[in-house]
C-alpha positions in Angstrom: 6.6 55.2 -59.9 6.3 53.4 -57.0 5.4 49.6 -57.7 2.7 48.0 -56.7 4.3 44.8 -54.4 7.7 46.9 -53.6 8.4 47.1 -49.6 9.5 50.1 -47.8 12.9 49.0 -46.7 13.6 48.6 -43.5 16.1 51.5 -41.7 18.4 51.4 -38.4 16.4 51.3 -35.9 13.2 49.8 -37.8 11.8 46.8 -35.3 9.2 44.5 -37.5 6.3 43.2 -35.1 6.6 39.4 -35.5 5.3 38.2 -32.4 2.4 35.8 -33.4 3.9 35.3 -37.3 3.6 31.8 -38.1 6.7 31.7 -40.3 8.6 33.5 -37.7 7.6 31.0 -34.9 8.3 28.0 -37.0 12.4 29.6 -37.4 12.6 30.5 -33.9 11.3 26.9 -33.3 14.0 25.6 -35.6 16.4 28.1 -34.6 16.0 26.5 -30.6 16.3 22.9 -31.5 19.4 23.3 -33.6 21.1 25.0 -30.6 19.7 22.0 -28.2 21.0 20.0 -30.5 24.1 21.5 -30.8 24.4 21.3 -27.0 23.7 17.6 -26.7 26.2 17.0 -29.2 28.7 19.2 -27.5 28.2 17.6 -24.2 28.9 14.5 -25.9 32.1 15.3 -27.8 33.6 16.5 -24.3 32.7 13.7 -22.3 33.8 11.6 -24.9 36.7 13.5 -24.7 37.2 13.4 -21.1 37.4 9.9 -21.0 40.0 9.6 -23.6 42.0 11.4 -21.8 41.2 9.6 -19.2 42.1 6.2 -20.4 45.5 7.6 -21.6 46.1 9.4 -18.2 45.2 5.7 -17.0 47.4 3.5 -19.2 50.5 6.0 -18.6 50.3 5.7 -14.6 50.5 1.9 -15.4 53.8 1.9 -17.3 55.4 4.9 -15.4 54.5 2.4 -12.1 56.1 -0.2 -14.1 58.7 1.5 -15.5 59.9 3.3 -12.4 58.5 0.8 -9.7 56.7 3.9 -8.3 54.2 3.0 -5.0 50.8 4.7 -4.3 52.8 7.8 -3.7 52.9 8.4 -6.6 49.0 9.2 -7.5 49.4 11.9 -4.3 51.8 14.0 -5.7 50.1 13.5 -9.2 47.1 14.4 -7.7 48.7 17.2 -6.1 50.1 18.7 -8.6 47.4 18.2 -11.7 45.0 20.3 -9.3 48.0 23.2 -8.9 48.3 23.0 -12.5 44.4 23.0 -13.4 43.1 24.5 -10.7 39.5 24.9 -12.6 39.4 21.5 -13.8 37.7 18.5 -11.1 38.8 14.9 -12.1 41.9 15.0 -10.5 41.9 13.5 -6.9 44.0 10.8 -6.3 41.2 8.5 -5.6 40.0 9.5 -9.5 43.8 8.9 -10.5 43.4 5.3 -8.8 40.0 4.3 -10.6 41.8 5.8 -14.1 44.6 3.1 -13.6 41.9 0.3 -12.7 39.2 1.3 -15.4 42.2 1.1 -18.0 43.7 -2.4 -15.9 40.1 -3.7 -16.3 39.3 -2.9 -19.9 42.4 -4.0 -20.8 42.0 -7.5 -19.5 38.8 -7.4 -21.3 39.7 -6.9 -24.4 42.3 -9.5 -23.8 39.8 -12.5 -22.6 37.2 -11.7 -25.1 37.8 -9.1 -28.3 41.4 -9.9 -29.0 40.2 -10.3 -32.3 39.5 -6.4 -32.5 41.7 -3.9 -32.0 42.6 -1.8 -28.6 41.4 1.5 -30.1 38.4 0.1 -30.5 38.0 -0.7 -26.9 39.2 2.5 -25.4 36.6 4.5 -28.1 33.5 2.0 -27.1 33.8 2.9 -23.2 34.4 6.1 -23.9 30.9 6.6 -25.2 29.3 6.4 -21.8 29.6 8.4 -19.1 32.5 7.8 -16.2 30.2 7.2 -13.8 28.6 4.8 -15.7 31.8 3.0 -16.4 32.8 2.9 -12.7 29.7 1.0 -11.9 30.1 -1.4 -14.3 33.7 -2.4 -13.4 32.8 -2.5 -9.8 29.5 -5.1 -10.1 30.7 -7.0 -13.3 33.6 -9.8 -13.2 32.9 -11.4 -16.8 33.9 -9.6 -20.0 31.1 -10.6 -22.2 29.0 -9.2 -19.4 30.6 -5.9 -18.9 30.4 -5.4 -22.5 27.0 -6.3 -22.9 25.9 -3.7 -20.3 28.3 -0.9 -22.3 26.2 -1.4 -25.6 22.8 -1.6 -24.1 23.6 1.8 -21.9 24.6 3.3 -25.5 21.6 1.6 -27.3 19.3 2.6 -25.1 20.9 6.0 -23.5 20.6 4.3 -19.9 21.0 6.4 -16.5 22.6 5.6 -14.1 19.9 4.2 -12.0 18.6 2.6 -14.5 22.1 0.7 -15.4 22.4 -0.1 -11.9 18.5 -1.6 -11.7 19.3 -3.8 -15.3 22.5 -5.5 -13.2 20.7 -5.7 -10.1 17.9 -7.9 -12.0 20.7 -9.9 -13.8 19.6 -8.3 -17.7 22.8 -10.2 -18.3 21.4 -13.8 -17.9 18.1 -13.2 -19.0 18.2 -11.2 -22.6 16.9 -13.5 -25.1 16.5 -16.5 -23.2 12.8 -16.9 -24.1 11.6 -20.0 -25.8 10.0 -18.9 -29.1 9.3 -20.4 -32.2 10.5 -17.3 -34.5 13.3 -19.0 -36.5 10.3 -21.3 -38.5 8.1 -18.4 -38.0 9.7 -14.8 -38.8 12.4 -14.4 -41.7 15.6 -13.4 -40.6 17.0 -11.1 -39.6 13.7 -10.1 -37.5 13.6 -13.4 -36.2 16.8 -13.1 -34.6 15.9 -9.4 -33.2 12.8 -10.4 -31.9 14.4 -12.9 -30.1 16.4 -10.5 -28.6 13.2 -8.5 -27.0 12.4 -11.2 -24.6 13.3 -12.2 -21.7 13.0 -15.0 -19.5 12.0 -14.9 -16.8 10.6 -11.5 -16.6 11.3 -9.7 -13.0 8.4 -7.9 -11.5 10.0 -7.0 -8.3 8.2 -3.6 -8.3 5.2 -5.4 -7.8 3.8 -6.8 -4.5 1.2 -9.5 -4.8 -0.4 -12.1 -2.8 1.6 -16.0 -3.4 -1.9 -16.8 -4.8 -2.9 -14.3 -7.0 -4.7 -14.6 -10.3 -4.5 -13.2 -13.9 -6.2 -9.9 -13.4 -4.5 -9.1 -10.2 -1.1 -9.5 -12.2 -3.1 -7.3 -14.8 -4.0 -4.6 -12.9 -0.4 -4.1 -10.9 1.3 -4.0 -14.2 -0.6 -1.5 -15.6 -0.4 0.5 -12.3 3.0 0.6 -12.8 3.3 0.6 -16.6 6.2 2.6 -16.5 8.5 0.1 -14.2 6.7 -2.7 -16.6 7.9 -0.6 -19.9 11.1 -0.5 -18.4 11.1 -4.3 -17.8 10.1 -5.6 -21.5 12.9 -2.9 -22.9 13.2 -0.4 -25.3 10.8 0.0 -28.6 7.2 -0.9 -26.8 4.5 1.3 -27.3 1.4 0.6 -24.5 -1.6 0.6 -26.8 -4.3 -1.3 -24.3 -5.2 -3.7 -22.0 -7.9 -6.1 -22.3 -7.7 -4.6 -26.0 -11.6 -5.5 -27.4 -11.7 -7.2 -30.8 -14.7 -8.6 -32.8 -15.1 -11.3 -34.6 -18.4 -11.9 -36.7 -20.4 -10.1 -34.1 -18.1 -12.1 -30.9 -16.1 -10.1 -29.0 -12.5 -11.2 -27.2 -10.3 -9.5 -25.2 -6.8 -9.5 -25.5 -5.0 -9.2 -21.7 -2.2 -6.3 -23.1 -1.6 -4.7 -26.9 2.0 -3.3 -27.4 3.6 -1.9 -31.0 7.1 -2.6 -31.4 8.9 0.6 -33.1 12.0 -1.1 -33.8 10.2 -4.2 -35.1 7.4 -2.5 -36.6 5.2 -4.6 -35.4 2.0 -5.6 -32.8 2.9 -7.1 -29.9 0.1 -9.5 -28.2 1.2 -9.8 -24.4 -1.3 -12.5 -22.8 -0.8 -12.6 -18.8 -0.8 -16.6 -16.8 -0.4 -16.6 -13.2 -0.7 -20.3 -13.3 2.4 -22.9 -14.9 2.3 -23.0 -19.0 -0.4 -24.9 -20.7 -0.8 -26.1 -24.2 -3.9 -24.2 -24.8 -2.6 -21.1 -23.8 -0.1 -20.7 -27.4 -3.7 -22.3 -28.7 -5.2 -19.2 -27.7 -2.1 -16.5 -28.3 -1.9 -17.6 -31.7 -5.6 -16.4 -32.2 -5.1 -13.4 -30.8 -2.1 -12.4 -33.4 -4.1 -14.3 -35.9 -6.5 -11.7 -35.2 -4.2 -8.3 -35.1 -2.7 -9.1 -37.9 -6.2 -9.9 -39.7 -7.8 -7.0 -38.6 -5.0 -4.1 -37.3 -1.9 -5.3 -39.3 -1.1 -2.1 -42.0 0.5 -3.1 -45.4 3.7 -1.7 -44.0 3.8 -3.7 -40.6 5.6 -7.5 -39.8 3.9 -10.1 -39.0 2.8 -9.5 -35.2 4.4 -11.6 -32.2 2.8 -12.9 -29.6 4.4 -13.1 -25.5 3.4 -15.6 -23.3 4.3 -14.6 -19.6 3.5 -17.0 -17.3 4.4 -18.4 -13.4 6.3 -21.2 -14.4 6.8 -23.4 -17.6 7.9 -27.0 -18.6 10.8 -25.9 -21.3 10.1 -29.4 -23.6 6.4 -28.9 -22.8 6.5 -25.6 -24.7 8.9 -26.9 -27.5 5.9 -29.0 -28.4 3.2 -27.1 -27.9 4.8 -24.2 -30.4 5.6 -26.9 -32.6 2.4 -26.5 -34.4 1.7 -23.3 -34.1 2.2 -21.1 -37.1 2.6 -17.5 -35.5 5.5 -16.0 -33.7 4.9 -16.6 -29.9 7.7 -16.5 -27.5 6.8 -17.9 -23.4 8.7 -16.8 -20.7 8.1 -17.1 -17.3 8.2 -14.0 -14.4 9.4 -13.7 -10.7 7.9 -11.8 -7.7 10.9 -11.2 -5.3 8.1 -9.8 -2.6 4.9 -11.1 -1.6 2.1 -10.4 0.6 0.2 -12.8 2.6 -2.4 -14.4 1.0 -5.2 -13.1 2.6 -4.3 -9.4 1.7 -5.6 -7.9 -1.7 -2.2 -7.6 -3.8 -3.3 -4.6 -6.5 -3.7 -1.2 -5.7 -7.4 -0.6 -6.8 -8.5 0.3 -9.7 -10.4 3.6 -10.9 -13.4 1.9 -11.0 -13.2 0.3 -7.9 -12.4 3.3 -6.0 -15.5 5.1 -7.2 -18.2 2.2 -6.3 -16.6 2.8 -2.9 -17.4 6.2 -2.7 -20.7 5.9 -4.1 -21.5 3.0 -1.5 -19.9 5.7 1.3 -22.2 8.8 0.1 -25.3 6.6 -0.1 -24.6 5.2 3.6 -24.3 8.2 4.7 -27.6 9.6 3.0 -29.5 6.7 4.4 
């Protein structure tokens, strides 16, 4: 007897309809991100491996040119006779051969002026974790070890481009990274105090901007959030853009903060206030309120203690010492830069939504009348 929840078996040849089943999509979904996945990490492992090899190919040419007092020559007929051998395989040229032996010449001197104290290996398996091209750029701009280094672990932190490598040099990362004046150490327990210190900068470049010499808070506003993505890429990795002129209320007042950010890393608010005039006291005053408020009204169980940035023209270092001195929430001031300016009498922004549609309303009722 046949029972009542038994399935005909399938046979050779039997094709179940599953297009549409839910359980079906959800393991095909799976299925497809395991082989991305697997992809990514393949792509990985071989570059990694490339450049191993490529640091060994590199350290050989040294000591055979040592050894055997061979000239430039000698990378030709390598060359030469890598691509006979490989014929399928690029890397080879003799200009590639030259930057192996100057990429291993430059690491090497590195780790010899500033991480003696670690081992060679580990060296030759950090650089090998970004890509060659990426490595080539960096020995070319970068002189200083500690720099060069710094740029390798913030390209793997943050899984950097190229362009985007290049950009962070261009705008001197380097010499700005945690440079900020903040009050975080009497403020934030460690260790957060020490990575939010990290998040800042000072100054802050906005060279993607153009503005007038003169301009004012909002104008600085609005450009920033017309290019929010440039601006993302400028504070750094972890900001989520929540708002700007975020509306709170207070007992039936309302205030409006210039930018909101959440910090994933730091899991925590982030009050950005805007100054396109040199640092006041009142201004940390009024940033201090603001956080006071997020973390009064927005602040979950599970979040730190929110931070508040202070990014303004120009600053008095000792005049902000003191003026965060009483001030009992995290607030770091930096200042920014405008590399490009437009003459004063131009309008710097690009205008906003609502200023292109009252434009176009004044047009069409011109033209009615």
């Amino acid at each position: 007897m046949t029972q009542p929840n038994s399935r005909k078996p399938l046979v050779k040849g039997d094709a179940p309809n599953l297009v549409g089943n839910e359980g079906y999509v959800a393991f095909i979904r799976d299925v497809k991100q395991r082989i991305q996945s697997s992809q990514i990490k393949a792509a990985v492992k071989v570059n990694q491996e490339l450049l191993l090899l490529y640091w060994d190919l590199g350290e050989q040419i040294v000591a055979k040119q040592a050894e055997a007092n061979w000239g430039d020559g000698f990378l030709e007929q390598l060359s030469k006779d890598l691509k006979s051998e490989f014929p399928g395989m690029k890397g080879f040229s003799r200009r590639n051969l030259y930057d192996m032996r100057r990429w291993h010449l430059c690491w090497s001197s590195i780790w010899r002026q500033v991480v003696a104290k670690l081992e060679p290996q580990f060296m030759r398996q950090l650089v090998a974790q970004i890509p060659w091209g990426h490595n080539l750029l960096i020995i070319n701009k970068i002189k200083d070890g500690y720099e060069a280094l710094f740029y390798v672990r913030k390209t793997i932190e943050n899984n950097w481009s190229r362009a985007v490598l290049t950009h962070q040099i261009e705008s001197g990362l380097y010499q700005r990274d945690g440079k900020a004046i903040t009050n975080f150490e009497q403020t934030l327990p460690a260790p957060q105090s020490d990575l939010a210190g990290q998040m800042l900068k000072d100054p802050y470049c906005f060279d993607f901007l153009m503005l007038r010499k003169k301009h004012d808070e909002q104008e600085l506003e609005n450009a920033l959030s017309d290019h929010l993505a440039r601006f993302l890429l400028e504070l750094g990795a972890g900001f989520s853009f929540l708002g700007r002129q975020y509306r709170i209320e207070l007992e039936g007042d309302e205030y409006f903060m210039d930018m909101l950010f959440y910090h994933v890393q730091l899991h925590c608010y982030v009050v950005i206030e805007l100054k396109a005039v040199k640092f006041k006291p009142e201004f940390a005053g009024k940033l201090n309120f603001y956080t006071s408020a997020v973390d009064g009204l927005l602040k979950a169980e599970q979040d730190n203690p929110s931070i508040g940035i202070l990014i303004c023209k120009s600053k008095n270092d000792t005049v902000v010492e003191y003026a965060l001195k009483g001030i009992n929430k995290p607030i770091g001031v930096s200042e920014y830069t405008i590399t490009r300016s437009l003459p004063d009498e131009l309008k710097s922004s690009i205008p906003s939504i609502e200023e292109i549609e009252a434009e176009l309303n004044r047009t069409l009722l011109e033209r009615r009348t």
